[in-house]
C-alpha positions in Angstrom: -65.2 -172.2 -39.5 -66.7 -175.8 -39.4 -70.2 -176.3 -37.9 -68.8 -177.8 -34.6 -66.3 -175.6 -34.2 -69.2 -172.6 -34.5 -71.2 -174.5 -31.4 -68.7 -174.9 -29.5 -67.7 -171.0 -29.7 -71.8 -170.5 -29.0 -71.5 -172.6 -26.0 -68.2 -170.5 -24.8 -70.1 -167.1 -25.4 -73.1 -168.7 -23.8 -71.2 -169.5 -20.9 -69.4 -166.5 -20.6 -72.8 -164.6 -20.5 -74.0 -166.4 -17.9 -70.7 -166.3 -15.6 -71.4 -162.1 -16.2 -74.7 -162.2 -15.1 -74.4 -164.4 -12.1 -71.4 -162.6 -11.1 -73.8 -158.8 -11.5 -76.8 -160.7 -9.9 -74.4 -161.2 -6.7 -72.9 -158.1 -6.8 -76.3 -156.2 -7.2 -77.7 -158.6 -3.8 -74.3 -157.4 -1.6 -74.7 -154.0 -2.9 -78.6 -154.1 -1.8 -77.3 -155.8 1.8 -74.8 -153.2 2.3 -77.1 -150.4 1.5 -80.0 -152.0 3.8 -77.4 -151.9 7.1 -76.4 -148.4 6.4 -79.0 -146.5 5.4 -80.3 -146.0 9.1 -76.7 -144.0 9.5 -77.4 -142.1 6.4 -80.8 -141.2 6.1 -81.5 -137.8 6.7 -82.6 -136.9 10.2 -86.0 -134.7 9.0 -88.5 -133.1 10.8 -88.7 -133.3 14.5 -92.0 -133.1 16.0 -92.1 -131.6 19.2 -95.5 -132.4 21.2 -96.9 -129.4 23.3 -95.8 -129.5 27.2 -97.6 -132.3 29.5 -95.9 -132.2 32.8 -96.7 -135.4 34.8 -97.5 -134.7 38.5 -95.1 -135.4 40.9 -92.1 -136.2 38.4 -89.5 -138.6 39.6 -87.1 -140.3 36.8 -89.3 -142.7 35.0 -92.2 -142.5 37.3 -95.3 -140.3 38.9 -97.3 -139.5 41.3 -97.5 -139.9 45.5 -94.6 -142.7 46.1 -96.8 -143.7 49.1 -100.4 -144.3 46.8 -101.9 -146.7 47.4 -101.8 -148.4 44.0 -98.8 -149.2 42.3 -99.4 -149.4 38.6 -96.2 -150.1 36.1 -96.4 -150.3 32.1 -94.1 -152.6 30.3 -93.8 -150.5 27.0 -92.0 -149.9 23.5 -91.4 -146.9 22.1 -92.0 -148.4 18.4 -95.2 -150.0 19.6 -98.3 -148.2 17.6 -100.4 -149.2 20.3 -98.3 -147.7 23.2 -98.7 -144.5 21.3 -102.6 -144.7 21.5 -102.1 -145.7 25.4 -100.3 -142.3 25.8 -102.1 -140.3 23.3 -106.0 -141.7 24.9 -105.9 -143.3 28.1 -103.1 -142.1 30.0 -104.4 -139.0 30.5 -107.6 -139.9 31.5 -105.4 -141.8 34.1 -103.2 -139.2 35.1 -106.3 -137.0 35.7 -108.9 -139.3 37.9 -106.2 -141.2 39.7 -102.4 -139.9 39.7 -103.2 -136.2 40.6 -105.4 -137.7 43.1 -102.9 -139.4 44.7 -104.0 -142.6 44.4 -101.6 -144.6 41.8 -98.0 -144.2 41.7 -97.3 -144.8 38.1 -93.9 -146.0 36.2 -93.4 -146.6 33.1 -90.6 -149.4 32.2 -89.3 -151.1 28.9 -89.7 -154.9 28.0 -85.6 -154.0 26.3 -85.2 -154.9 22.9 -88.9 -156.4 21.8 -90.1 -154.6 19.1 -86.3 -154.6 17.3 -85.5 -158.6 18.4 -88.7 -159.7 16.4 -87.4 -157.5 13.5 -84.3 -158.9 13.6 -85.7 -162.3 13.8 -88.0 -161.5 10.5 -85.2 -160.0 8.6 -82.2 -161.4 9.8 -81.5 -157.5 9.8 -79.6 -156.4 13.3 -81.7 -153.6 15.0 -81.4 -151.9 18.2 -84.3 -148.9 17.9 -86.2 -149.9 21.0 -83.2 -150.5 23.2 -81.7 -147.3 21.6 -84.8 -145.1 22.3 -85.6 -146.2 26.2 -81.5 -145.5 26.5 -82.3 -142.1 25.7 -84.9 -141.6 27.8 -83.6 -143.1 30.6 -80.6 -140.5 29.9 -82.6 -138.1 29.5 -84.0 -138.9 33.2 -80.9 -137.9 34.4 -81.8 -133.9 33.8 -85.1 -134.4 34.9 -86.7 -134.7 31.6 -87.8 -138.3 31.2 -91.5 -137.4 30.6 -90.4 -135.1 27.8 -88.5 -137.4 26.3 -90.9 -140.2 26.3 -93.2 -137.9 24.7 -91.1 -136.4 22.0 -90.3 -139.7 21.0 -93.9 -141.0 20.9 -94.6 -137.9 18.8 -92.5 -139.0 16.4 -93.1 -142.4 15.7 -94.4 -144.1 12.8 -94.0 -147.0 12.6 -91.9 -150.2 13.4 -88.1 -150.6 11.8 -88.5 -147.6 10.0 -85.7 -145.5 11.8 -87.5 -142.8 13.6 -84.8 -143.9 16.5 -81.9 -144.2 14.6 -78.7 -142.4 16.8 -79.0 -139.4 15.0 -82.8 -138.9 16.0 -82.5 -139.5 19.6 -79.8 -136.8 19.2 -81.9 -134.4 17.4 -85.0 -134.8 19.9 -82.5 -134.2 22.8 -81.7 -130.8 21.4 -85.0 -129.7 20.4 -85.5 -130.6 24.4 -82.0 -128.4 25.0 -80.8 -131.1 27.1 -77.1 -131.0 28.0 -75.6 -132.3 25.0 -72.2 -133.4 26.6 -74.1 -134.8 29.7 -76.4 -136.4 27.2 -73.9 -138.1 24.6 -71.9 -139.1 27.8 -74.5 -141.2 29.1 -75.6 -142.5 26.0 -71.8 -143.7 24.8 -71.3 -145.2 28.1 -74.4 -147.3 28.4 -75.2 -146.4 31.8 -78.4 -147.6 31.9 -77.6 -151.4 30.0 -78.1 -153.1 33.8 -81.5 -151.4 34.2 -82.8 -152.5 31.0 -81.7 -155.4 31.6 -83.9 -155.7 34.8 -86.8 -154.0 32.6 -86.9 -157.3 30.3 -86.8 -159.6 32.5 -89.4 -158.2 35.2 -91.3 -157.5 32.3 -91.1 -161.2 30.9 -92.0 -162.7 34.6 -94.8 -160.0 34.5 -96.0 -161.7 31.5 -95.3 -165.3 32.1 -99.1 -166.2 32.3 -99.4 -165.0 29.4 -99.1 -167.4 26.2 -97.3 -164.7 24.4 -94.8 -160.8 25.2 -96.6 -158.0 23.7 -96.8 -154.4 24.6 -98.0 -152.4 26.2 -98.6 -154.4 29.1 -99.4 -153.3 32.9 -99.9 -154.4 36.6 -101.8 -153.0 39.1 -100.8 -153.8 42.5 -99.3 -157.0 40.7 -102.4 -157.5 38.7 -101.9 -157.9 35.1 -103.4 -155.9 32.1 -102.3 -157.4 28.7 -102.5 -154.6 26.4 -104.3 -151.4 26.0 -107.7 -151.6 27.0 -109.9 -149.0 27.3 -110.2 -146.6 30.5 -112.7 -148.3 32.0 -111.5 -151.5 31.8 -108.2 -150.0 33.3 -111.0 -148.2 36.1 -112.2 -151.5 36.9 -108.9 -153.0 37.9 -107.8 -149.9 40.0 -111.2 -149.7 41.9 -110.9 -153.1 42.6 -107.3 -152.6 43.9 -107.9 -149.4 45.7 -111.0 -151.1 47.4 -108.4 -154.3 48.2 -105.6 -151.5 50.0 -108.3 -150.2 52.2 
């Protein structure tokens, strides 16, 4: 074989090469796409942590206390939010106690809908749907009176943001270790009974936040009073003194 004819046969096995890998680099991305959208669906479910009892005084649906309080206080919340979790977990409490059980603030706890998984899809460019998913749930599980145990089971067992602790097959498994009605449970879940209602959360929450230069969670108002984010007790104190003072 003459010298050219030997380069040009290195060129066509070069080529070739290259075509192969090119064609396994692309294959190797799709496969690592495809596997990213549907792990959630197949990872397994794991431990579920169930927190001890904390009934909430006065229980009504997504809200607390003496409907006729004189302070109205409302959270805008996520149930991915790390910070939410050390609201519920540190300062709540300390709010249920002094001012709830006193009948003094009627408290409700609403969503901001989809925050937490919208700026994960924006980062990623990866659909998710784990906040809007997990306040579904909860609102669902409202229906059998067991919104508060919901919200807590699911703050038990979070850990993080985008990590799937409130993948479908979670919020299932946190509804049983509640023994919730499963059929009355799935029911409301596959017919999105509560889509309008989030809706509504989202958007009060956004005009709720509007003097703000930026949505975060968790966010409050007192009597229509904002509180961006969660400050400690007595900053909270502060605000519902003030507004207790202002009702008279």
């Amino acid at each position: 074989m003459s010298k050219r004819k030997e380069m040009r046969e290195k060129r066509r096995r070069q080529q070739r090469l290259q075509r192969t890998l090119t064609i396994g680099l692309i294959v190797a991305g799709a496969l690592l796409v495809t596997f990213a959208l549907i792990y959630p669906s197949i990872k397994p479910v794991g431990e579920v942590v169930v927190p001890i009892s904390n009934p909430r005084p006065m229980a009504d649906g997504n809200s607390m206390g003496d409907p006729d309080a004189p302070v109205k206080m409302v959270e805008y919340s996520d149930f991915q939010c790390p910070v939410c979790a050390r609201f519920v977990r540190d300062i709540s409490p300390l709010i249920v106690e002094t001012y709830i059980k006193t009948g003094k603030v009627y408290f409700t706890y609403r969503s901001l809908g989809n925050f937490i998984s919208d700026n994960i899809t924006r980062a990623t460019g990866i659909q998710s749907s784990e906040s809007r998913d997990a306040i579904e749930a909860a609102y669902c599980a409202g229906d059998q009176n067991k919104f508060w145990e919901y919200h807590d089971i699911l703050f038990a067992n979070q850990t993080g943001e985008g990590v799937g602790d409130f993948i479908p097959r979670r919020l299932v498994a946190y509804a049983k270790a509640l023994n919730l009605d499963m059929a009355a449970f799935q029911e409301c879940i596959t017919s999105h009974k509560y889509t309008d209602h989030i809706n509504q959360d989202e958007k009060d929450g956004k005009e709720a936040l509007a003097s703000t230069d930026r949505l975060l969670t968790p966010a409050f108002t007192v009597n229509g009073e904002l509180i961006p984010g969660a400050l400690p007790f007595d900053e909270f104190q502060k605000t519902i003194e003030a507004a207790l003072a202002a009702a008279g």
